[in-house]
VOKEVO-331909 format. One record per residue: x negated, y, z of N, C-alpha, C in turn. Coordinates in steps of 0.1 Angstrom, whole numbers, plus 5000, padded with zeros to 4 digits. Each point is the difference from the previous one (the first is absolute). Layout:
N
XYZXYZXYZ ...
This chain:
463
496353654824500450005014499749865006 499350005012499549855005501549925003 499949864999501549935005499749935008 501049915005499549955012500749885001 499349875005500649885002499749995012 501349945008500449975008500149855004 499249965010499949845002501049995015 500549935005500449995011500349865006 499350065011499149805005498949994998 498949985010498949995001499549855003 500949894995499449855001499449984990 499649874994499849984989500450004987 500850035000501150064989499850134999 500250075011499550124995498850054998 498949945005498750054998499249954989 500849894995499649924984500750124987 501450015005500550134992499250125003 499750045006499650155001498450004997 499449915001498349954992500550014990 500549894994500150004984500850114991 500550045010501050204990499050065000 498750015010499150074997498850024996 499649834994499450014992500650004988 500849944997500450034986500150134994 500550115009500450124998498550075000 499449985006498550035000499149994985 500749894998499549964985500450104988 501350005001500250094992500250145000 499050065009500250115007501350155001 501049855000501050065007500050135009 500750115002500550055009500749995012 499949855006501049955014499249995010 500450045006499749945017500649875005 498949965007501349875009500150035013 500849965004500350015014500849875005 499550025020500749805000500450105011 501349955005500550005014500349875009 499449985011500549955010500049965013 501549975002500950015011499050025017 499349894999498949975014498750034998 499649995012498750115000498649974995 500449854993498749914992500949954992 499049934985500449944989499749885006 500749964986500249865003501649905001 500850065002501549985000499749805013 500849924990500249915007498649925004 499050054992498849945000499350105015 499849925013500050065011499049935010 498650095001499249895012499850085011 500449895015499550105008498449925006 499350025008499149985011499949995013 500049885007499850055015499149905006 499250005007498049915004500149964992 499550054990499249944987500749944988 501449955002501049915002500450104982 500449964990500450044988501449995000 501450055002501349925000501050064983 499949914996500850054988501050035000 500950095002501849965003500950004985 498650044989501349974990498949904991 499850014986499449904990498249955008 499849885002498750005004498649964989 500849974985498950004994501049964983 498950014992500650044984499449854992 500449904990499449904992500550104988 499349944989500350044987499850155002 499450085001499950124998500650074983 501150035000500250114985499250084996 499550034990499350084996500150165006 500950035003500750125008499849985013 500349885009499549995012498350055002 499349904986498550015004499550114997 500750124995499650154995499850035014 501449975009499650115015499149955004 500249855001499049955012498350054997 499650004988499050014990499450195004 501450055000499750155002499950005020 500649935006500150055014498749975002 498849894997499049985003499449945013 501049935004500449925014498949874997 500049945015499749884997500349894998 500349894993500649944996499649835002 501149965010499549875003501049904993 499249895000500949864992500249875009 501449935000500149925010499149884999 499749955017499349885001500549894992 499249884995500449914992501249905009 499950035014501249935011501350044993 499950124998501350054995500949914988 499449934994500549934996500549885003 500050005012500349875006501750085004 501249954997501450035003501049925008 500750005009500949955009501149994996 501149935006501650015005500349955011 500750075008500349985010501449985004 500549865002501549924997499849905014 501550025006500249935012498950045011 499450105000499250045010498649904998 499349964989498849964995499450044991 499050024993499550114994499249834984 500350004991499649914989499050124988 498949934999499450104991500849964983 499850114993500750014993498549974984 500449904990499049994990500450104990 499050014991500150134985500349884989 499949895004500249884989501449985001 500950074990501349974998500349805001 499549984992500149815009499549975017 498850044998500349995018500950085011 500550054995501050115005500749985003 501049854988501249945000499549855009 498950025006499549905008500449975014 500150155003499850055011501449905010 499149995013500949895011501350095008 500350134995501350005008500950044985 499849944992501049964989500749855002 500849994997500849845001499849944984 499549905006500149944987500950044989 501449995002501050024991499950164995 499450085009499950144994498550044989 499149835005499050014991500349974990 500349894997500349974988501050104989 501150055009500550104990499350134997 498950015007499350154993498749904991 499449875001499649954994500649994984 501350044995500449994993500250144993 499450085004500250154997499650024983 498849944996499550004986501049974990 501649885004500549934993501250105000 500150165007501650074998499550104993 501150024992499850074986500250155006 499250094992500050155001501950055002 500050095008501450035000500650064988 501249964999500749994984500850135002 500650094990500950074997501249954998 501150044999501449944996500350014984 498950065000500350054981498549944995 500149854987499250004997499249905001 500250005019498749895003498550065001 499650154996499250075005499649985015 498650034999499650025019500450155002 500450015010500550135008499650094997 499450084992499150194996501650065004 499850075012500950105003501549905003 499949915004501450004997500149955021 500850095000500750015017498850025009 499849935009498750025009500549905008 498949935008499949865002499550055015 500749945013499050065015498849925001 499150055008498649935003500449875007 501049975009500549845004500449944990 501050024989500649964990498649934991 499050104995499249884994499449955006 499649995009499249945010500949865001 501250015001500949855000500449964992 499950064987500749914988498349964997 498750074996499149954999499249895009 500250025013499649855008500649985013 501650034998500749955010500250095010 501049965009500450105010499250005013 499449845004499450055013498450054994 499349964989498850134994500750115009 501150044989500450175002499650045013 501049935010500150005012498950005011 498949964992498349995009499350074992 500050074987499250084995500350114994 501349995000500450144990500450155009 500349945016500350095008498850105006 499149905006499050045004498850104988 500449954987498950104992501050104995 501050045002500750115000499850055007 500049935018500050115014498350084999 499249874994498750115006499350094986 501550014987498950124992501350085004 501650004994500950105006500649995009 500049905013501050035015501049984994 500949884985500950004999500649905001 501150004991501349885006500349964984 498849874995500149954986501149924996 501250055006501249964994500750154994 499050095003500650134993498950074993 499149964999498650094993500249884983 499950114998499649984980498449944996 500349834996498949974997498850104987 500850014990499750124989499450085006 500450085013499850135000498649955011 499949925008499549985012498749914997 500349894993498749944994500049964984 499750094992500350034983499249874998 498849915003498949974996500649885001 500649925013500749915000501349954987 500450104998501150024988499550004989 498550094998499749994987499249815001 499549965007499649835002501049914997 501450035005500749924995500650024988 500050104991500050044986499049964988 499050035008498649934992499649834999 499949955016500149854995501149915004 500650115006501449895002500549905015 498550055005500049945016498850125007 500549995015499150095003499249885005 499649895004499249905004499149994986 500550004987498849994987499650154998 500950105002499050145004498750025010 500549965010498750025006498949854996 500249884995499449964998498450074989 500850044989499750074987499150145007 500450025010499350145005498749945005 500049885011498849915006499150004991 500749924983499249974992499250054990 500650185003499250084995499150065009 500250015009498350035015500650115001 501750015004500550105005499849975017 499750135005499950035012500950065010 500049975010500650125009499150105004 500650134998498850075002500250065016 499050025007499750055015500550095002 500350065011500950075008498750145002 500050154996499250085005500750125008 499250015009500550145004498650115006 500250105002499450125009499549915008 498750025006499050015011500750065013 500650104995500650115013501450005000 500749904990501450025003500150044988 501449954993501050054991499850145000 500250095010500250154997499150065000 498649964999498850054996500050024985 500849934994500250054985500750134996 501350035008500650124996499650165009 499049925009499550115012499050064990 499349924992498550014993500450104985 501349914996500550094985500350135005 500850055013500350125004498950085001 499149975008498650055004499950074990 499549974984499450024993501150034986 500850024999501050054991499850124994 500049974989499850134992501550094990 500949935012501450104997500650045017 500650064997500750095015500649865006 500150005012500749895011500350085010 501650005003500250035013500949925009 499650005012500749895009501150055009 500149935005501450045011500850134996 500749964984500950084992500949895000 501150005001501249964996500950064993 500049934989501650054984501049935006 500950115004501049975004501549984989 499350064990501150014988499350034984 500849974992499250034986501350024987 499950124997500750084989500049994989 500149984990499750064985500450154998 498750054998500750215001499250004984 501149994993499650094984498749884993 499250055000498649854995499549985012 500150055013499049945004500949955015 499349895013500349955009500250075011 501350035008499350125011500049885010 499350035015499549905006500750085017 500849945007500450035015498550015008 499449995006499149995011500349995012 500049915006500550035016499150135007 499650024993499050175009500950094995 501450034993500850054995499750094989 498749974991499250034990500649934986 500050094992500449944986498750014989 500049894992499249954991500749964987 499050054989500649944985499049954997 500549904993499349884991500249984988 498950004988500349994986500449854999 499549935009499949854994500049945022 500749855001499949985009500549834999 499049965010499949855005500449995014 501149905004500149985010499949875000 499249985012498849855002500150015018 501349995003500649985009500649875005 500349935012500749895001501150004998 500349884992501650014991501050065006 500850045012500649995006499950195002 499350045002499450185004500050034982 499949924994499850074981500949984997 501349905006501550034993500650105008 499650035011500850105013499450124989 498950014994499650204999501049984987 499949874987500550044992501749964995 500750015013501349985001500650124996 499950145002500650094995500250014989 498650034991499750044989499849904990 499749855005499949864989500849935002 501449945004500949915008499649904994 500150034983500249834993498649935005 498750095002498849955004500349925019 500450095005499649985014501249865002 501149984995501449935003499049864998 499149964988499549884999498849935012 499450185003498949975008500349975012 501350085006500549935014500649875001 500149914991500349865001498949915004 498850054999498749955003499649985015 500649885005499649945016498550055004 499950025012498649985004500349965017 499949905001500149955016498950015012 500450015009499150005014498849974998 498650005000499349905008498950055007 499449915010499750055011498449934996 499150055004498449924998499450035012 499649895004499649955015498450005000 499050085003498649954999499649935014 499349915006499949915011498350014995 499050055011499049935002499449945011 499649874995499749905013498649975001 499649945012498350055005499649894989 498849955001499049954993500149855008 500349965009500049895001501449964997 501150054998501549974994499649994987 499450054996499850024981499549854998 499649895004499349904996501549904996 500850025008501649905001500450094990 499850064991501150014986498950014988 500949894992498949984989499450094992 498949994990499950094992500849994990 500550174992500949944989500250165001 501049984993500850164993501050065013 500849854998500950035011501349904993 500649995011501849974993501150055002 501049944992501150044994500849895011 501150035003500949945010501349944990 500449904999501349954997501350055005 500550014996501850085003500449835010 499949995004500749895010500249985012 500550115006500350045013499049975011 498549994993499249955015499350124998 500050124994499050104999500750085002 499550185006500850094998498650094995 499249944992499050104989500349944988 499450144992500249914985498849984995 498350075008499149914993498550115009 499349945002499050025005498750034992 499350125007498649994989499050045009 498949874997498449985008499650104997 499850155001499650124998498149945001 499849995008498849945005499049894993 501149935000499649894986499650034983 501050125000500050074988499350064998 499450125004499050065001499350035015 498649905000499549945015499050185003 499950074988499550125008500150085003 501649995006500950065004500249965017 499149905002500549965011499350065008 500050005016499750065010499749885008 498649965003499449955008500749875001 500349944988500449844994501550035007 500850054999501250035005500849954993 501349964999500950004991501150095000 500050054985501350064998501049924992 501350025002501249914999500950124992 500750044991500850064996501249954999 501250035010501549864995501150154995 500449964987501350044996501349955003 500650115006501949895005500850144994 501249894998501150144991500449944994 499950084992500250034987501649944992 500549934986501450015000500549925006 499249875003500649945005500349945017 499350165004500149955017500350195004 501250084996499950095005500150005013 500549955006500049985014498550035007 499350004994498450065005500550115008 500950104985499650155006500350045012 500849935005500950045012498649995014 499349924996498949945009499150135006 499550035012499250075006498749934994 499050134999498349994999500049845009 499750025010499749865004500549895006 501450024991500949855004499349954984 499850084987499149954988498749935005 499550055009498449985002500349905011 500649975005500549895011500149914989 501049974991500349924993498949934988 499250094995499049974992499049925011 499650055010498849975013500649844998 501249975003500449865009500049934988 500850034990499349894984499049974997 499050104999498649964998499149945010 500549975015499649925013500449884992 501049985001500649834995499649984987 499650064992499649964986498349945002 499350145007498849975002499449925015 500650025007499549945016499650135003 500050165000499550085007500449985016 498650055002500449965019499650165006 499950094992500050105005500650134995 500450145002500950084995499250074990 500350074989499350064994499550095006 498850104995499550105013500550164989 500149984988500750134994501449974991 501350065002500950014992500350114994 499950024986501150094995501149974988 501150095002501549944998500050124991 500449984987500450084991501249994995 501450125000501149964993500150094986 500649934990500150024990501850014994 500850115008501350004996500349954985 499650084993500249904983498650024993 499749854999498649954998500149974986 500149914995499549914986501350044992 500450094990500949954986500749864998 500849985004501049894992499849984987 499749904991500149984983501349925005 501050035002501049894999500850004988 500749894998500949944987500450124989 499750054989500450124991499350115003 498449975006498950125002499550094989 500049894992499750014986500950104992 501049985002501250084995499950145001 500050015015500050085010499250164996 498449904996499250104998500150074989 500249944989501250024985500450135005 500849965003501550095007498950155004 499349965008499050135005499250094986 499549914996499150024989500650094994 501349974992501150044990500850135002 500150005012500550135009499250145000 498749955001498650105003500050094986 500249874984499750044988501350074995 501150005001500850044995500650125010 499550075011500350125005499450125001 501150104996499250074995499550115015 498849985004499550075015498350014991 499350095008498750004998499149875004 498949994991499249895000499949945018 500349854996500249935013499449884996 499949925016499449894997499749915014 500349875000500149945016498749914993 499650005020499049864999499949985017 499849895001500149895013500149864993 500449915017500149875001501049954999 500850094996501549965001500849954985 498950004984500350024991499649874989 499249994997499149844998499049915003 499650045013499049955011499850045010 500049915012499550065015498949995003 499049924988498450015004499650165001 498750015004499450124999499850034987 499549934995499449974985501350074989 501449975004501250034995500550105002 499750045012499950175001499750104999 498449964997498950094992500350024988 500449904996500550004980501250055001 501350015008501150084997499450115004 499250075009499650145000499250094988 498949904993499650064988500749974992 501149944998501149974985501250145003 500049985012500750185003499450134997 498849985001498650134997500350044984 499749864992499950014988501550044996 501249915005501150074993500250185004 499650015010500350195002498950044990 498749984998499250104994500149964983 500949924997500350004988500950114997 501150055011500750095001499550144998 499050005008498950125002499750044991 499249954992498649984990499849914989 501549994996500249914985499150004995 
């Protein structure tokens, strides 16, 4: 008798799980079907592009580095085109006191930089000379012991005003959050593992220079981010249906029964919910408490993404570069800007500029309260006085994102434990979560929780 896996959520989580359940299953020529449900009337989940003259507007991820091997399966299968950012793009900003300072990749010239005070250079000048964080037992460096916030190392490693000019801003522009509450561990592992390995993150990244480590380029779609999940749907070689909503989910006997908002019932031998954190602890509150109790502690705050394009003779008064990051110091109300245009120039529309500004997020909910274009007012008049625009943008669109980015805050780590541990010791038919909300908000991190969910159900399947 054929069985049936059940994906639910058609982002990248789900479409990486529901690829990979079916090739695998294919392999072993299994008896399953797959099946994806979701909610809206295109795939793609948070990953969302719209069009209007010509004009490309991203409202959710605008492009992927580091591709996972799982990421590069879809992209590889959607067959899209695939562009790589201008070498400008590596030119990077900060924008503090309403002036915009370019930002160097030379961790010494970094500590160079002219809106540091002397006294705050010298104390991150001294960052090579503070010892890896200690345990209370031992004298050990830290493996597991408490969790340390992203401001916290940021100021015991090079002081508080560092913290205070860099540690805020590279939190707001990868999660929109508030690095007096996000978990360094959970949020930047790589930084943690640097200061474990050589003992300073200033002789880490030295050591990385010295080996012809790179940053690697920024790629995305030709046509937009959602040319990826538009292209995998196109061409799928398992069932997809859209504008279904699971309103609820059962354990009946071995297998999943499934609510339908069409007031239709479904069973499932095996099932993935690859849902945003928040809708995956709502369906599995009935029937999983200990699962859903951990997953609704997981923040996701406001944020609002502003796209602004400006004619071709405004495009000359703002540098080339990536874009910047804004300082927490009461002269900004963005948390970071991106030269869309700059980034990828073949994207542009008749040397136009596109501007992308993010505002929100944890630490400015006050956004949400904001109308469409009291945001777009506000972004317009910052980017006048940053750049000298003397004239209005000629296209705006305003994207809101009620709960945007996952929180990793303080005991994330734990958290997921806690998730993980709940899933394996209950006794319900084969289950399995994947999203952004679990050990990464990259794309890249999502695609790999979605095939690490594939593979745990069809082990279930097809021992």
């Amino acid at each position: 008798m054929t069985q049936t896996l059940v994906v639910i959520g058609g982002g990248i989580a789900g479409l990486s799980c529901a690829f990979s359940a079916h090739e695998r299953l294919s392999a072993s020529s299994a008896d399953v079907r797959v099946l994806l449900l979701e909610a809206e009337s295109e795939l793609g989940g948070r990953v969302r592009t719209r069009e209007s003259a010509g004009h490309i507007f991203e409202e959710g991820p605008n492009a992927y580095i580091r591709p996972s091997a799982e990421l590069s399966s879809l992209i590889e299968r959607s067959g899209v085109e695939i562009l790589t950012a201008d070498d400008s793009a590596k030119r990077r900003f900060l924008s503090k006191g309403g002036e915009l300072h370019e930002l160097s990749t030379h961790p010494l010239k970094l500590l160079k930089s002219k809106f540091l005070s002397t006294t705050a250079k010298l104390r991150a000048a001294a960052e090579p000379t503070i010892g890896a964080r200690r345990s209370e037992h031992g004298n050990h460096p830290s493996e597991g012991w408490g969790d340390e916030s992203v401001e916290a190392f940021f100021a015991r490693r090079f002081g508080p005003k560092v913290a205070a000019t860099f540690a805020a801003p590279l939190v707001s522009g990868i999660y929109a959050g508030d690095p007096k509450r996000l978990s360094l561990a959970s949020c930047f592992p790589r930084l943690a593992q640097m200061e474990a390995q050589h003992g300073s993150i200033i002789k880490g990244m030295m050591a990385l220079r010295k080996e012809g480590v790179k940053i690697p380029m920024m790629q995305a779609p030709a046509q937009g981010m959602q040319s990826i999940p538009r292209a995998l749907g196109a061409n799928a070689p398992f069932e997809i249906r859209t504008n279904v909503s699971v309103t609820g989910v059962t354990p009946s006997g071995t297998n999943w029964s499934l609510s339908l908002s069409s007031g239709e019932e479904l069973l499932a031998d095996a099932l993935c919910v690859a849902t945003p954190n928040r809708h995956a602890a709502s369906l599995l509150s009935a029937s999983l408490p200990s699962v859903s109790a951990p997953i609704f502690k997981i923040r996701s705050p406001h944020l609002a993404v502003v796209s602004l394009i400006y004619s071709r003779e405004q495009a000359a008064l703002a540098p080339l570069g990536f874009g910047a990051l804004h300082v927490h110091d009461g002269s900004s109300d963005l948390l970071g800007v991106i030269h869309e245009s700059h980034v990828f120039p073949a994207r542009s529309v008749d040397g136009s500029l596109h501007m992308r500004v993010m505002m929100g997020g944890a630490t400015r909910p006050d956004m949400a309260e904001l109308a469409d274009d009291q945001l777009a007012g506000l972004a317009i008049e910052e980017l006048r006085k940053l750049h000298g625009f003397s004239e209005k943008p000629a296209h705006t669109h305003v994207t809101r994102w009620p709960e945007a980015i996952p929180q990793y805050e303080l005991g994330h780590s734990r958290l997921t434990q806690d998730v993980r541990a709940a899933i394996e010791t209950s006794e319900v038919p084969p289950i399995a979560l994947a999203g952004n909300y679990l050990t990464g908000v990259s794309l890249s991190d999502t695609a790999t929780s979605g095939a690490e969910a594939a593979n745990s159900l069809c082990d279930r399947l097809c021992p």
